[in-house]
DSSP file (Angstrom, degrees, kcal/mol; ACC not computed):
  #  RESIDUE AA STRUCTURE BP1 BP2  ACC     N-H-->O    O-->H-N    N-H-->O    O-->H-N    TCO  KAPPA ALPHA  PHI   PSI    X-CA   Y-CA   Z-CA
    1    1 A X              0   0    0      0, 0.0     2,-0.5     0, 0.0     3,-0.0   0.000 360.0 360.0 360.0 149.2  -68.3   68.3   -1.5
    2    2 A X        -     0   0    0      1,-0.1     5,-0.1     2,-0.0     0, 0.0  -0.770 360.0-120.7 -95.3 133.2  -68.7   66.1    1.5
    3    3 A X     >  -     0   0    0     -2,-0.5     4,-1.5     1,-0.1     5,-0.1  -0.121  12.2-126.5 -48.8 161.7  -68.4   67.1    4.7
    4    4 A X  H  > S+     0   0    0      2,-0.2     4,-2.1     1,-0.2    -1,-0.1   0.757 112.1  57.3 -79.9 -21.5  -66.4   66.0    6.9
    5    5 A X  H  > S+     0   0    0      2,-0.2     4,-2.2     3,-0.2     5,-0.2   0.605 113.6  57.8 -51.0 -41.4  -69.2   65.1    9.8
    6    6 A X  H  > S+     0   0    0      2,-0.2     4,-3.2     3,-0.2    -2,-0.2   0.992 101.3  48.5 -54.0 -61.9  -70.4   63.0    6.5
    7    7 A X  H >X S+     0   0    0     -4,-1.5     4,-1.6     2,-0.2     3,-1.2   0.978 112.8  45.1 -60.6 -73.7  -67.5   61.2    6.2
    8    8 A X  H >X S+     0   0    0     -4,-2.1     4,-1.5     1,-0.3     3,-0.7   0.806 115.8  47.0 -26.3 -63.3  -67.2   60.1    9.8
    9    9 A X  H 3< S+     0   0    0     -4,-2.2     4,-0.5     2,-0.2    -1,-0.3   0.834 111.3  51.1 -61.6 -25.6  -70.8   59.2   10.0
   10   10 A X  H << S+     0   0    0     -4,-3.2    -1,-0.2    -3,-1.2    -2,-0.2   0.878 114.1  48.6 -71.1 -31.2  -70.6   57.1    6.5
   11   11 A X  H <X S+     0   0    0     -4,-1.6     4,-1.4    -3,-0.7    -2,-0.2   0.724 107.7  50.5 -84.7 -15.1  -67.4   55.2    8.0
   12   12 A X  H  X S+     0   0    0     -4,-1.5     4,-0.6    -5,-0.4    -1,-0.2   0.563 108.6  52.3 -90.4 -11.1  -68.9   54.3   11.3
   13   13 A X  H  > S+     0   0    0     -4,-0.5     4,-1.6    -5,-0.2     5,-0.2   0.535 115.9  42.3-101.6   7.0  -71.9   52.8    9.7
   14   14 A X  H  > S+     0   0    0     -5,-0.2     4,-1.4     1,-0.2    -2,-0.2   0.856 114.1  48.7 -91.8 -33.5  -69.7   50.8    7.5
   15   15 A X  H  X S+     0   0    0     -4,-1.4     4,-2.5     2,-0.1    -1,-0.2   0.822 114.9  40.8 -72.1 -27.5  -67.6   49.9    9.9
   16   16 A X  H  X S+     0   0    0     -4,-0.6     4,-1.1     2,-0.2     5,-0.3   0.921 116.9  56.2-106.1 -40.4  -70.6   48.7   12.7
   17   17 A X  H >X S+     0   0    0     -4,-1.6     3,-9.8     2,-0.2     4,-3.1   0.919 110.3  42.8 -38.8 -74.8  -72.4   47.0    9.4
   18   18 A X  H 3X S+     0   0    0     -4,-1.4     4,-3.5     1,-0.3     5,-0.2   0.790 117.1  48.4 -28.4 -73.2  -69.2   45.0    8.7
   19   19 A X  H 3X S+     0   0    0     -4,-2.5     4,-0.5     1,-0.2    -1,-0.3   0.516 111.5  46.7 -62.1  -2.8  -69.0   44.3   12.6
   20   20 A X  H <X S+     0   0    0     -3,-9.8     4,-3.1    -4,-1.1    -2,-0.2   0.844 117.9  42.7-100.4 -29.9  -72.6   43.2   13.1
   21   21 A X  H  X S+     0   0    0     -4,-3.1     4,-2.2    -5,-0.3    -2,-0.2   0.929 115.7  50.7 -31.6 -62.5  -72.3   40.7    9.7
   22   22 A X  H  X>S+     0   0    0     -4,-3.5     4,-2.3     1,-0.3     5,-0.8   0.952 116.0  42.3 -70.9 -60.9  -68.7   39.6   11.1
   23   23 A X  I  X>S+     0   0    0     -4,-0.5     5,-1.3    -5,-0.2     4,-0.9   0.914 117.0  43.5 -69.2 -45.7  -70.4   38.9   14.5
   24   24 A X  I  X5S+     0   0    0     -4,-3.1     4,-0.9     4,-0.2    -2,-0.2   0.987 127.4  42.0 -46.3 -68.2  -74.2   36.9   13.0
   25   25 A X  I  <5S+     0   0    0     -4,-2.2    -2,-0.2     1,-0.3    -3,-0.2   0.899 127.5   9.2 -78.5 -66.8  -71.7   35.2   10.9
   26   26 A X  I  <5S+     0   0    0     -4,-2.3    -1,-0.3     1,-0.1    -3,-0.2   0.621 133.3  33.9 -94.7 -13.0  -68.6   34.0   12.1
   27   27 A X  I  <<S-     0   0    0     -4,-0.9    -2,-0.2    -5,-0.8    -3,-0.2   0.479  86.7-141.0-107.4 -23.0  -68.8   34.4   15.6
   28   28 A X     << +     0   0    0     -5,-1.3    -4,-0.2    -4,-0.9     2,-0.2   0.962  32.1 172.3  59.7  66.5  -72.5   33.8   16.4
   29   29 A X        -     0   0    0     -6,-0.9    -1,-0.1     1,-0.2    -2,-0.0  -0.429  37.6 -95.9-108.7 167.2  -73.0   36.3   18.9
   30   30 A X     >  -     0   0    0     -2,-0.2     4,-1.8     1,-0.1    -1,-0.2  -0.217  30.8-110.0 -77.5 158.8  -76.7   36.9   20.1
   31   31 A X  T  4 S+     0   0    0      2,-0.2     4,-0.5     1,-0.2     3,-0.3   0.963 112.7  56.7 -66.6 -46.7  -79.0   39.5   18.6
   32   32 A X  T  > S+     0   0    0      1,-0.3     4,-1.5     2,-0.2     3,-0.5   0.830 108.5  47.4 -41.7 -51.2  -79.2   41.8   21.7
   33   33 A X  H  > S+     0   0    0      1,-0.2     4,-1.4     2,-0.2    -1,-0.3   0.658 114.9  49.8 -96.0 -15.3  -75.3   42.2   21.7
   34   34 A X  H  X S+     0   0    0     -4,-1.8     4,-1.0    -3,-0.3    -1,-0.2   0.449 108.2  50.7 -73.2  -3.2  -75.4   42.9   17.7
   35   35 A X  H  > S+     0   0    0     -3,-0.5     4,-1.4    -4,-0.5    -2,-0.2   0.798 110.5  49.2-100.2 -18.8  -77.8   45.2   18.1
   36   36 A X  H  X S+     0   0    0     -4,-1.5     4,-2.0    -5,-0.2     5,-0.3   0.923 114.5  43.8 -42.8 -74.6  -75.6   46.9   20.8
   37   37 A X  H >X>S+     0   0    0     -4,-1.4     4,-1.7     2,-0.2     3,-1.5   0.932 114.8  52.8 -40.1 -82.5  -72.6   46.9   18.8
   38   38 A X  H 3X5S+     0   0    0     -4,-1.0     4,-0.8     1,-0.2    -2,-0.2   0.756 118.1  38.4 -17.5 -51.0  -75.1   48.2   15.4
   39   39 A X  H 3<>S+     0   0    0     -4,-1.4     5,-1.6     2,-0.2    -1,-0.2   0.815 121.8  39.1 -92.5 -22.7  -76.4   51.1   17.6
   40   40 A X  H X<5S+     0   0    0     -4,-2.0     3,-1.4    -3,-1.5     4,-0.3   0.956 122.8  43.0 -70.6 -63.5  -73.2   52.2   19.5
   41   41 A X  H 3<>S+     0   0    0     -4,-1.7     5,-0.8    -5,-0.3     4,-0.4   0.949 127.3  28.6 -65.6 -66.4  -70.9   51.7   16.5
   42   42 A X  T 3<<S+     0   0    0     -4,-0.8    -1,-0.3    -5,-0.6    -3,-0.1   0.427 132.8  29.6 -96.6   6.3  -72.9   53.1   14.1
   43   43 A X  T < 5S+     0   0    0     -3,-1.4    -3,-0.2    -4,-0.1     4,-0.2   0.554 124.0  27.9-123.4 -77.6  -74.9   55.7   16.3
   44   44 A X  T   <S+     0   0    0     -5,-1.6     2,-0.2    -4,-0.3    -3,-0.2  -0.385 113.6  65.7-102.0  48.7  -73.1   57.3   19.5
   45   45 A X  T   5S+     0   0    0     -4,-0.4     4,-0.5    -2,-0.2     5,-0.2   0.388 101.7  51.7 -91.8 -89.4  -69.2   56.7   17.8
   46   46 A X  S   <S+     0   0    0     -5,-0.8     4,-0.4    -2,-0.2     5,-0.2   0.580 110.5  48.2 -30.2 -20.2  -70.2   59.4   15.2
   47   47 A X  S >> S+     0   0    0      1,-0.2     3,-2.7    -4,-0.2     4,-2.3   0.783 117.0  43.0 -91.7 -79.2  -71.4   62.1   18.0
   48   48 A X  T 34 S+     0   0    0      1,-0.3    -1,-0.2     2,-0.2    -2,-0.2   0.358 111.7  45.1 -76.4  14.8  -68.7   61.7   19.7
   49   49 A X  T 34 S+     0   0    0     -4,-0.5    -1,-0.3     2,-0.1    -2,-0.2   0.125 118.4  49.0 -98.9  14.6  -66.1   61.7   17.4
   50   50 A X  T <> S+     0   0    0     -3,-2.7     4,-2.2    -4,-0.4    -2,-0.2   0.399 110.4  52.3 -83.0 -55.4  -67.9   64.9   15.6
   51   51 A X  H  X S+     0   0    0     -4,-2.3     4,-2.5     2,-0.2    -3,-0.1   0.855 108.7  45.8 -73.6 -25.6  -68.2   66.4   18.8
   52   52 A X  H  > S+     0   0    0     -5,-0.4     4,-3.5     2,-0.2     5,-0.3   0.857 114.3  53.7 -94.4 -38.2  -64.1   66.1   19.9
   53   53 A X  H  > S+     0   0    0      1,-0.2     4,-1.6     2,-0.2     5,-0.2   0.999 111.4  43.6 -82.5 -44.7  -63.2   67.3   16.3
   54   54 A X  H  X S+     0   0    0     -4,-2.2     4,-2.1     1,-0.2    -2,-0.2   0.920 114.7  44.5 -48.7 -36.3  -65.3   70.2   16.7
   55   55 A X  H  X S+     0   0    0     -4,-2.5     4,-1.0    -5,-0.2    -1,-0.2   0.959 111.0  58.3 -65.3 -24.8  -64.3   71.2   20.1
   56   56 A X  H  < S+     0   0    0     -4,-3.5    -1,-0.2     1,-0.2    -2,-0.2   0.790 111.0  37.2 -71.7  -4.0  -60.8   70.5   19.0
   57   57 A X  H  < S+     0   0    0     -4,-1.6    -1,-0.2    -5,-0.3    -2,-0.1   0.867 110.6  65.8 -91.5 -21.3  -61.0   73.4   15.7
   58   58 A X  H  <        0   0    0     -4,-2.1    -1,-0.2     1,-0.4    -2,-0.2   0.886 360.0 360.0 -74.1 -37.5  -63.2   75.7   18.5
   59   59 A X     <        0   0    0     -4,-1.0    -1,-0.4    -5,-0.2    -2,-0.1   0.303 360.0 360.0 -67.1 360.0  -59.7   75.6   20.3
């Protein structure tokens, strides 16, 4: 069974893939600010949306 800490981190790197493609492709945004997006999006989302659903069950 997956966790649920799984599932968050498996959608936020799908989600920041999606958004660094979208942004090389169709928007033509610079590398620095897709690798910004890539590493927020797909890095520091998951903690802290991991960390607010655990403090919120510690409750």
């Amino acid at each position: 069974m997956v966790s649920r800490e799984n599932k968050v981190v498996g959608a936020c790197v799908v989600v920041a893939m999606v958004l660094t493609y979208g942004g090389f492709w169709l928007a033509g945004l610079s590398s620095e600010i897709l690798m910004g997006v890539l590493i927020f999006v797909g890095v520091v989302a998951p903690m802290v949306v991991n960390n607010y659903f655990d403090n919120r069950e510690s409750v």
